[in-house]
C-alpha positions as CSV (number, residue, x, y, z in Angstrom):
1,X,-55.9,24.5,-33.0
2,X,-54.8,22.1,-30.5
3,X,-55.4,21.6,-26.9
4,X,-53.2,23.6,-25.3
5,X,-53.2,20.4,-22.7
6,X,-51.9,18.2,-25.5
7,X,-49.3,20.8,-26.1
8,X,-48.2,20.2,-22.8
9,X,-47.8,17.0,-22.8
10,X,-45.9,16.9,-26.0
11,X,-43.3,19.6,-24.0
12,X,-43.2,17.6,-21.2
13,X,-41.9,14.4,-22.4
14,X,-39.4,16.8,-24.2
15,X,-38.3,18.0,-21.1
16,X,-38.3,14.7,-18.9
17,X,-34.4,13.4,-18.6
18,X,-33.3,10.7,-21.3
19,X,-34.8,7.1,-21.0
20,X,-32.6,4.4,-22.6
21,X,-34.9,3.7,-25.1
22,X,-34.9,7.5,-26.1
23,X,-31.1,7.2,-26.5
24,X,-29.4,5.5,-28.4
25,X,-25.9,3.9,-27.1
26,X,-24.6,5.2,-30.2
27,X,-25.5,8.7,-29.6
28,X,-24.1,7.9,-26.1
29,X,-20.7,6.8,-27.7
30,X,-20.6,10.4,-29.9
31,X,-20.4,12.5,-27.3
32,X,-18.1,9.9,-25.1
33,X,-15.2,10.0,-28.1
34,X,-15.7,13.4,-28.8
35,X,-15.0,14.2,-25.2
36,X,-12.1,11.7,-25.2
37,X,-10.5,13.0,-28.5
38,X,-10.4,16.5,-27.1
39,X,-9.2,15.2,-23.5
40,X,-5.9,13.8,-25.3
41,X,-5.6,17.0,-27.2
42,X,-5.7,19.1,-23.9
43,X,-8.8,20.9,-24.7
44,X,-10.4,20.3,-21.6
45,X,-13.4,22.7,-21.9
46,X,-14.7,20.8,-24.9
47,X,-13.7,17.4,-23.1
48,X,-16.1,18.9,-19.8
49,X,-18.9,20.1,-22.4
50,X,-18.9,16.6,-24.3
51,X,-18.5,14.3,-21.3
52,X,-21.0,16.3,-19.8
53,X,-23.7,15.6,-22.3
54,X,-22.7,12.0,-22.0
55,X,-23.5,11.7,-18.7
56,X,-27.0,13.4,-19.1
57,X,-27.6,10.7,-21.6
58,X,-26.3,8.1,-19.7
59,X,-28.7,8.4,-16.8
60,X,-31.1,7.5,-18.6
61,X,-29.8,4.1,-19.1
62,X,-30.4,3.3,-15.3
63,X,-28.3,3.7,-11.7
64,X,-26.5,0.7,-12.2
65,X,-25.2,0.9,-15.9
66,X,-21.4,0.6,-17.0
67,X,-21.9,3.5,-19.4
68,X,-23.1,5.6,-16.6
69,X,-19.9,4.9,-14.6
70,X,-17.6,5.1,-17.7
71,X,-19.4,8.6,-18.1
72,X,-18.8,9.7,-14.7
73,X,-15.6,8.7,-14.4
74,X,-14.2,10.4,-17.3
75,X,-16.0,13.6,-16.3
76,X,-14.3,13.3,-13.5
77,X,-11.3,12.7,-14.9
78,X,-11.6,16.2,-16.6
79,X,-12.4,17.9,-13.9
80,X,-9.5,16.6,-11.8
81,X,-7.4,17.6,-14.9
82,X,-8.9,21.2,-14.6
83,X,-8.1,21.5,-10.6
84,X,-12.0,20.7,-9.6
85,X,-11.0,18.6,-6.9
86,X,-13.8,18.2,-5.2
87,X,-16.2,18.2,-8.4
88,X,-14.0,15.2,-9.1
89,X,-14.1,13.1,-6.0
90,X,-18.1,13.4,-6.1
91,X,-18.2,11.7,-9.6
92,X,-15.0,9.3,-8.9
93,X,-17.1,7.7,-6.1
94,X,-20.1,7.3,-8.3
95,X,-18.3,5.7,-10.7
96,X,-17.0,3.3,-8.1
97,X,-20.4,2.4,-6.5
98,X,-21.7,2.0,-10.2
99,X,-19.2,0.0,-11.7
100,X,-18.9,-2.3,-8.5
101,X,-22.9,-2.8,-8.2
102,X,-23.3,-3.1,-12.4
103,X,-19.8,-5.2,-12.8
104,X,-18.8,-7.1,-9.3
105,X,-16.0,-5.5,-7.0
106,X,-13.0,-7.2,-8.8
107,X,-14.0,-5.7,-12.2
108,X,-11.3,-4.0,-14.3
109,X,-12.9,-1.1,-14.6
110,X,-13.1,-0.7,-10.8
111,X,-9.4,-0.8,-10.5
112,X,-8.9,1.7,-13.2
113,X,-11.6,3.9,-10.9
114,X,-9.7,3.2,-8.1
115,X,-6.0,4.0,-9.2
116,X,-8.0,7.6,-10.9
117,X,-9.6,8.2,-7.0
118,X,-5.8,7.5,-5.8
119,X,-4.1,9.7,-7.9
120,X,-6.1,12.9,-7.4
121,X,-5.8,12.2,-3.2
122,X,-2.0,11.9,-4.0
123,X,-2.2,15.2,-6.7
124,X,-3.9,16.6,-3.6
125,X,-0.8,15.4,-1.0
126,X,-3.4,13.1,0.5
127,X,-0.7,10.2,0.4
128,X,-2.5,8.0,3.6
129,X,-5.6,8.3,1.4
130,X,-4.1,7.7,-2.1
131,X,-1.7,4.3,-0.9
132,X,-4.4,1.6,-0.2
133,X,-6.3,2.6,-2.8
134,X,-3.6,1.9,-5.2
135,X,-3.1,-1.4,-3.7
136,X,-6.4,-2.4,-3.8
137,X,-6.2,-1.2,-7.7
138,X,-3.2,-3.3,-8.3
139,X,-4.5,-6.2,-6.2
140,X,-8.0,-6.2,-8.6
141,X,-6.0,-5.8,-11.7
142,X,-3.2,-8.6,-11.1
143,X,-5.9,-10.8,-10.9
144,X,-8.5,-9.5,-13.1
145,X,-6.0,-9.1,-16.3
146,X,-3.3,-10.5,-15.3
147,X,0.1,-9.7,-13.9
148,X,1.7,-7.9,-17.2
149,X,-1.2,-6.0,-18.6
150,X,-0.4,-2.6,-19.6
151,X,-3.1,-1.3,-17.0
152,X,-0.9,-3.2,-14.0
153,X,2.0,-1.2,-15.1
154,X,0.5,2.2,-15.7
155,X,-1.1,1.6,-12.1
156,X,2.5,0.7,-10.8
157,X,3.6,4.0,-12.6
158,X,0.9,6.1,-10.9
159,X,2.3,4.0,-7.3
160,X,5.7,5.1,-8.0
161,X,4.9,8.5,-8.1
162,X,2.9,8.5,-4.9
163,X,5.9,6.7,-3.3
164,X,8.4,9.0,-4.3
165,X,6.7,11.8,-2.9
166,X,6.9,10.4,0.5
167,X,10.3,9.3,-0.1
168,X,10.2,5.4,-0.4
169,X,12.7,5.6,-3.2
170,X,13.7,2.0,-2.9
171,X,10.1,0.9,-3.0
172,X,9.0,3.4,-5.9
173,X,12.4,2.2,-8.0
174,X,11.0,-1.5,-7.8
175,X,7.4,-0.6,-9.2
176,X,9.0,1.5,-12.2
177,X,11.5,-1.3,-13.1
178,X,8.3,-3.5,-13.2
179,X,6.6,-1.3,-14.9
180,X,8.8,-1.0,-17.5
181,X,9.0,-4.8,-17.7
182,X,5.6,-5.1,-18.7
183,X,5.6,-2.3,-20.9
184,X,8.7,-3.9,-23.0
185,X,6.6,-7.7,-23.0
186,X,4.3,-5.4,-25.4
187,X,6.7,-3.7,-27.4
């Protein structure tokens, strides 16, 4: 028989959260698509329970990983889906302080964070909240990718929106006709 001290030990590193060497980016990525396949389907229970997982495992690849923001931002991208507003904000904001310390503030991914923070204020009717994060989105974007990548028009899209809601109909007209310039350069 064993010492039960041993046992205990064994237990214990079972129970200590995920290192990056004890997972593997693969395993990481499983859960991440699986989560993502059943977002886009609009089963957003299994999307919560898989995105979830991925961002137990992704802690363990350190505070300052892309994979943890990518995992926190699409958990929060459920849970603004699912009407967890505030659940959503939390990990929004994460993402943004991870993806700006792991990838520099003018990273793509920061832009998409931003324009995902500004659309729930705006879903929330916090336009003065939502509006200068979109232009800070678009700003990033522009120059990170590019002034007719898909991403600068879905962002214009999302801006649009926003705009019409406060009635700037002139200005919200503009952005869409943009937007659907870039997405006919990539038809």
């Amino acid at each position: 028989m064993k010492h039960p001290k041993v046992i205990w030990r064994r237990l214990g590193a079972l129970l200590r959260p995920a290192s990056s060497a004890a997972v593997p980016e693969a395993t990481w990525k499983t859960y991440k698509t699986a989560g993502s396949k059943a977002y886009k389907q609009g089963n957003y229970i299994e999307a919560e329970k898989q995105f979830s997982v991925a961002l137990n495992m992704a802690q363990g690849f350190g505070p300052q990983d892309p994979r943890l923001g990518t995992s926190l931002n699409n958990l929060g991208l459920t849970y603004k889906t699912r009407g967890q507003f505030a659940k959503a904000e939390l990990l929004l904001k994460r993402a943004l302080r991870v993806y700006k310390k792991a990838l520099g503030p003018a990273h793509p991914h920061v832009a998409a964070v931003l324009s995902n923070l500004a659309t729930l204020y705006g879903s929330q009717g916090n336009h003065a909240e939502a509006e200068p994060l979109y232009k800070q989105a678009l700003a990033i974007a522009k120059d990170a990718l590019g002034p007719d990548h898909p991403d600068v028009g879905a962002t214009l899209d999302s801006y649009a929106d926003l705009l019409r809601k406060t009635r700037r109909y002139e200005e919200a007209t503009a952005m869409e006709m943009r937007a659907k310039t870039i997405r006919a350069k990539r038809q």
